[in-house]
N, C-alpha and C positions, 0 to 999 in steps of 0.2 A: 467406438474404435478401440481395438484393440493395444495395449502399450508394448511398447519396445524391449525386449530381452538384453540382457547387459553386453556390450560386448561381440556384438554378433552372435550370440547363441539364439539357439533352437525359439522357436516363435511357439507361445503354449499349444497347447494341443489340438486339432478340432472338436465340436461337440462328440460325444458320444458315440451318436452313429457309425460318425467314420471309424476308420481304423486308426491305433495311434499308433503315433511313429515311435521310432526309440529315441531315447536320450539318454545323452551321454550319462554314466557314474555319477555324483561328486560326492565323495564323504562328507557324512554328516556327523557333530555328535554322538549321535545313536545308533546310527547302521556301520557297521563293520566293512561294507562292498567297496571293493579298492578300484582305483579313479584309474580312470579311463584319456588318452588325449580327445581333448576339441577337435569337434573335425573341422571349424572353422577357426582358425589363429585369432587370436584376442589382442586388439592393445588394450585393454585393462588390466594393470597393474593386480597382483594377484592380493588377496587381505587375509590378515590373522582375524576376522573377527569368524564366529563362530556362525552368525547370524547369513542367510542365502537366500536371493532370491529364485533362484532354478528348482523347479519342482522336485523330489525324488521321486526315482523311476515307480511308474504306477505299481507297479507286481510287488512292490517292496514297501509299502510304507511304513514312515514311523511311528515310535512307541508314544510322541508326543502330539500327534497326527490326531484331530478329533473330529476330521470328516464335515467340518459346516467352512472351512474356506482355506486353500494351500495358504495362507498367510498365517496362521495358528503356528505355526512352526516357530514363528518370528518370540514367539513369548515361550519362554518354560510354563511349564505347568504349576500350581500355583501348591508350597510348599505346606503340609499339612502336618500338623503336629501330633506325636505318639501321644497318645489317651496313658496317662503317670496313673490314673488308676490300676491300668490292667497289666504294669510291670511288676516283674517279680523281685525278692532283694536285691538279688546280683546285679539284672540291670540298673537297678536304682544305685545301687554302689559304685557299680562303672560309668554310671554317665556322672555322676560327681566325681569320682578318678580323672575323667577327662576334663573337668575345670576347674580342676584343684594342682594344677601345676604352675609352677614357676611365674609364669608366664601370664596366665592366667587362659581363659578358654581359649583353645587349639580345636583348630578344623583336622580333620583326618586326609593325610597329606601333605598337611604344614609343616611348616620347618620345626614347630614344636610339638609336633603328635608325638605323645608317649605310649607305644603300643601296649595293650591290656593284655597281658599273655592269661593260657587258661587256668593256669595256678593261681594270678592272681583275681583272676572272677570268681571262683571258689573260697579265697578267703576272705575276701569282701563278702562275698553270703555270710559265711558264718558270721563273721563280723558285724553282720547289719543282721541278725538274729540275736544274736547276743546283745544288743542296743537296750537299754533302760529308757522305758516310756518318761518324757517330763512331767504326765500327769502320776507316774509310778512312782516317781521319784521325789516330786513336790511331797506327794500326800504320806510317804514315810517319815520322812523328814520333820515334817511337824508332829507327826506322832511322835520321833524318839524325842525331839526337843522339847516338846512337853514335858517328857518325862526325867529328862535330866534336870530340867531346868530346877523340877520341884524338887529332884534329889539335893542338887542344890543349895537350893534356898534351905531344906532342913538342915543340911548339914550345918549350914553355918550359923544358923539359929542356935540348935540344941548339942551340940562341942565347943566345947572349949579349949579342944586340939585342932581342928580343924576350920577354924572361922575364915584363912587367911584362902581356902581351897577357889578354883577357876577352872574353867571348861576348854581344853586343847582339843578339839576334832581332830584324830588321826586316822591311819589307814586308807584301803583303798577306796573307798566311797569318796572320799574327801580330797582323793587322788587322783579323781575319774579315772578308773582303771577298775575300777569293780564291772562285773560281768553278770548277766541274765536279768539279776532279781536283786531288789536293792530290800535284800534280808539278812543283810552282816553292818552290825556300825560298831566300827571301835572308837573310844571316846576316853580323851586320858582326865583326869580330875589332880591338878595338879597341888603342889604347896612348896611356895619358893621358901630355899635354906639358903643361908649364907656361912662363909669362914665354917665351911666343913674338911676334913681329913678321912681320904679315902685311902683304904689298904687295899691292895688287888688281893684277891681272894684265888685266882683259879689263872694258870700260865698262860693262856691265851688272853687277859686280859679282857673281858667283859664281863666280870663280876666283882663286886665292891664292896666292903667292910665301909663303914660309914661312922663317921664322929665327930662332936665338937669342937674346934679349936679353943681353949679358955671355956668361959663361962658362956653358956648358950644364949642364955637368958630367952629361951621359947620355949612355947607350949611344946613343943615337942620332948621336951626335955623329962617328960613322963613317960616314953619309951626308951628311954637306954637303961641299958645290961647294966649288972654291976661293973664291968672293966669300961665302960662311957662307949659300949658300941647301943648304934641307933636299931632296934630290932624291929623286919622288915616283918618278919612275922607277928605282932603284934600289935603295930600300925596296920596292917592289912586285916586283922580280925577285929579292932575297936573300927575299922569304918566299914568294914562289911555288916555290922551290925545298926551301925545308923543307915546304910543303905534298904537293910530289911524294915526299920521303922517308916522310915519314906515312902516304900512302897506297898508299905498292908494295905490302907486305905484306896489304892490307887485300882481303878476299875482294869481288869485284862491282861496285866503285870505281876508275873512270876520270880522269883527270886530262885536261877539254878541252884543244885549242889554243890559246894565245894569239888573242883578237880584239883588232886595231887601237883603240887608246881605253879599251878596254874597263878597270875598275876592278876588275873581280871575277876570281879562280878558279872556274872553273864547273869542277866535279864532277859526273860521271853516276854516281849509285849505283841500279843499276840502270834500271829506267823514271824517275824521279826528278833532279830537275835542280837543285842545288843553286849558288847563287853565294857566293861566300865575298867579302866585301870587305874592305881593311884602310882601318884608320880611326882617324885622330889624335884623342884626347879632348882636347879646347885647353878648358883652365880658363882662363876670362879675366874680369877684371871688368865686361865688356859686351859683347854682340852683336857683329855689325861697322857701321857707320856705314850700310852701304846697306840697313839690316834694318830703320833708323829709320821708314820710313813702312810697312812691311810688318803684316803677323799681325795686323791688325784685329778684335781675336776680342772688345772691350769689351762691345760691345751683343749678341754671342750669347752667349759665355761669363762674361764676368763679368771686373771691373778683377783680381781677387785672383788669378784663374785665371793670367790674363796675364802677373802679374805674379812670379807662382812659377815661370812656364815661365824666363821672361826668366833667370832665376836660373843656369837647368841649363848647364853647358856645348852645346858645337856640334862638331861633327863636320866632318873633310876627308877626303875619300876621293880618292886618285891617278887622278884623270881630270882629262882638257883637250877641246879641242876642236880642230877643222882638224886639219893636220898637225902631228905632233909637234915636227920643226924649225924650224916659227914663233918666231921670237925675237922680245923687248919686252926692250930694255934689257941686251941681252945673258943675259938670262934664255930658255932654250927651253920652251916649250906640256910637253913631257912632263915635267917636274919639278915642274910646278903642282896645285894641288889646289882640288877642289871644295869651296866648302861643302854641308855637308849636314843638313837640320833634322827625317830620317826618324823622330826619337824623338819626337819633338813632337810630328809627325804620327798616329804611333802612339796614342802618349796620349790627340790629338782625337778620333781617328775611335772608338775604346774608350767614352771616356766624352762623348758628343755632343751631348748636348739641355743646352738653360737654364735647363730646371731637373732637379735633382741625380737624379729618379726616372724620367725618360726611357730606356723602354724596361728596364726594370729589373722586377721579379715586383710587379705591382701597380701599375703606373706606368703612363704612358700611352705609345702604341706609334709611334712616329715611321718614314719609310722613307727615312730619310738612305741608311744602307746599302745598301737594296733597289735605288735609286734610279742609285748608283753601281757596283754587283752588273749591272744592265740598260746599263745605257752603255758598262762594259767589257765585255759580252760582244759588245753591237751592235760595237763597234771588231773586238773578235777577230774577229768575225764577217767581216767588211767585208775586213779586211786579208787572210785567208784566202781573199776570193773575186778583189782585189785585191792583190797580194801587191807588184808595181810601184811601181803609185800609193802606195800609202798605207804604203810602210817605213818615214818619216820621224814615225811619230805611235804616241804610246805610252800606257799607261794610266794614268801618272805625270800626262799632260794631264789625263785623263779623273779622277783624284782633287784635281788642282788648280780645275778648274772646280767639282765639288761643293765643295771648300772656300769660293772666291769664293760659290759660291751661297748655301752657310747664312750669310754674311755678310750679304748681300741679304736673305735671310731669314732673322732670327734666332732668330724664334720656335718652338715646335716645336708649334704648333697650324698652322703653315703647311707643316707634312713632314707630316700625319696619314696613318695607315699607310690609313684609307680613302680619301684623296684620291688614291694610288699612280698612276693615269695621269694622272692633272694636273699630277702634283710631277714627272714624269719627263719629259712634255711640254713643261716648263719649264725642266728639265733640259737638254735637247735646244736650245731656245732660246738659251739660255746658251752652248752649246759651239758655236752656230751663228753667233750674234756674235761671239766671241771668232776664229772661223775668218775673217769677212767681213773685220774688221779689220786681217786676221793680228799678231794681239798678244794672250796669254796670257801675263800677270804672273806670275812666282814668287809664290810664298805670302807666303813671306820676305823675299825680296828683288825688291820690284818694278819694276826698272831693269831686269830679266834676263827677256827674251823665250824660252817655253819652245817658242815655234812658231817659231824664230831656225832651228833644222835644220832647218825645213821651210818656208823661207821663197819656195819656189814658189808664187805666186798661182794656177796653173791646179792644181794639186794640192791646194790647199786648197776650192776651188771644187768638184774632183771629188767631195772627202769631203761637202762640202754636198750636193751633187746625189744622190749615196748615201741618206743621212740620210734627206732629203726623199721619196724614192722608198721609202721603207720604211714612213716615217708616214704617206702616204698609203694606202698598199695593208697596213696593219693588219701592218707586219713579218714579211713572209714566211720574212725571213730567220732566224726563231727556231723556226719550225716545222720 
């Protein structure tokens, strides 16, 4: 016996044979065909539910329609999952963009879908190309720590100026912020001084004459000058030479050439490029005076934050600037020392957002990082196609500017990881000003001009024109 249709509607169809009759429209889901009145009036209250039992009209059937019984309609078709093999980076980027927001996974349509515009599916690619593999990155890792480790240990065996020396990981490796190839480690090798007297050496305030207050009573105290200055350049050539004993023996470990200025021991172990820098740990009861208006971090990080760093000692590393036999006061340029505030740095860019779960498992997803990841490579890039022009600009700029930027912006609802071509487009603004003016502040110390080496206006003007020819034509230069 046949069952009852809802409603007084239409009674299903005869076999076959006969001829069918029509029936009425009704929207479904999937078919677009706009309804039709009942030829028979219904008291059946009418339903939201998607689900029908009235056939759709034969000539039309549905896309979910599978031909073995009209009740197949009643179930969706059963959901199949994309094969993550056979997507390429971008998708892979974007489907993590989509469950890495606020909220956490959003269906597309919901109230928290953050649309992926096509600017930011392109710098997600690059971005997810530029990824350092964990097995890349483990197996470096213990190569260079190998290798310091044993520098290291000689040093402190065979000096007797250097026993008190400790291993500081700095730079961008160590700031995940390194890019492609995990083939750059900077590494400071520190030696804490106490009760020293620093003379600023240079008006912008980030180079420093160094001395002992009273009687040092350190080993150190075999490199000062006759007027009691601490000379940088001869602390830096007594342990560059225990560094070359360290490493004769050492299988695949090169000792570079001396570079002009330069602060570091650069080591080749193998493909790998190590710099080693030495580095004064100066405990002092405060900053230096030119620090005073610097590291503005209240309204992004927090007065407590600021006020723990302020705490840390500060670092000098044997570098000057011009020529080495520049004299101020009978002081010469190579004896002086940098300051240096890399740990801080470190610290910032590690733990970055305003509030404490930024970016953290559960937290909301910021692209501070991504943002400065895409700027350093744009430069590598550039430099690499311009090798001339643009020797004089480094990627120390390019993490200075995102500094000053979360400054400007301190909020981390203004770095959202869906916003990515906006926040990097403004990114881009920033190091674009900073170029017009030619004036990029230190972090730390903002009297000290970091585009002061490259204080050519038609070379700063090229890097703009670079820039600008990239953003317009969608960055050719990452493809």
């Amino acid at each position: 016996m046949m069952p009852k249709s809802n409603g007084g509607r239409a009674k299903n169809p005869p076999p076959s044979s006969a001829k069918p009759r029509t029936l009425p429209r009704v929207k479904s889901p999937i078919a677009s065909t706009p309804l039709t009145k009942d030829p028979a009036p219904s008291t059946h209250k009418p339903t939201a539910s998607l689900e029908t039992k009235t056939r759709p009209h034969p000539k039309e059937p549905t896309a979910k329609q599978t031909g073995t019984s009209p009740k197949s309609t009643r179930h969706p078709a059963p959901k199949t999952r994309p094969d993550k093999r056979s997507e390429g980076p971008e998708k892979r980027a974007c489907r993590a963009l989509a469950t890495d927001s606020p909220s956490g996974p959003v269906k597309k349509g919901g109230a928290g879908f953050k649309k992926v515009t096509s600017g930011n599916k392109d710098l997600l690619g690059v971005l997810e190309s530029l990824k350092i593999s964990k097995q890349s990155r483990s197996k470096a890792t213990d190569k260079v720590n190998d290798v310091i480790d044993s520098i290291v240990k000689h040093v402190k065996t065979s000096s007797e100026y250097f026993q008190d020396i400790a291993k500081l990981p700095t730079g961008s490796y160590y700031e995940n912020v390194k890019i492609s190839e995990p083939d750059e480690f900077d590494i400071m090798l520190t030696i804490p001084v106490h009760r020293v007297q620093l003379e600023q050496f240079d008006s912008g305030g980030a180079f420093y004459s160094v001395s002992f207050k009273r009687n040092p009573r350190s080993p150190l105290e075999h490199f000062l000058l006759k007027d009691g200055t601490l000379s940088a350049h001869n602390m830096l050539f007594e342990f560059r030479k225990h560094v070359k004993e360290a490493t004769k023996s050492q299988k695949d470990v090169q000792v570079e050439r001396k570079r002009k200025g330069c602060p570091a021991v650069t080591l080749q172990v193998k493909e790998i490029s190590v710099d080693i820098v030495l580095g004064l740990e100066v405990h002092s009861m405060s900053w230096p005076p030119m620090t005073k208006d610097g590291f503005n971090i209240v309204d992004w990080l927090g007065t407590k934050v600021k006020k723990d760093f302020k705490l840390k000692p500060f670092y000098l590393v044997p570098k000057y600037v011009g020529k080495g036999w520049d004299e101020k006061e009978g002081i010469y340029a190579r004896d002086v020392w940098r300051i240096s505030f890399s740990h801080i740095e470190k610290a910032i860019l590690r733990n970055h957002g305003s509030t404490k779960t930024c970016c953290e498992s559960g937290g909301s997803k910021c692209c501070r990082k991504q943002c400065l990841k895409l700027l350093k490579h744009l430069l590598n890039e550039l430099k690499k196609k311009h090798p001339k022009e643009l020797s004089k600009f480094f990627s120390y700029q390019a993490k200075t500017v995102l500094l000053h930027g979360c400054v400007k912006r301190p909020k981390d609802s203004q770095w959202e990881l869906a916003h990515l071509d906006d926040c990097f487009q403004q990114l881009l603004d920033d190091f674009i000003k900073h170029l017009k003016t030619g004036s990029l502040p230190h972090f730390f110390v903002p009297t000290y001009n970091l585009l002061e080496s490259c204080s050519d206006s038609k070379k700063q003007e090229f890097l703009i024109n670079c820039i600008d020819s990239e953003r317009n034509n969608m960055f050719p230069i990452f493809k």
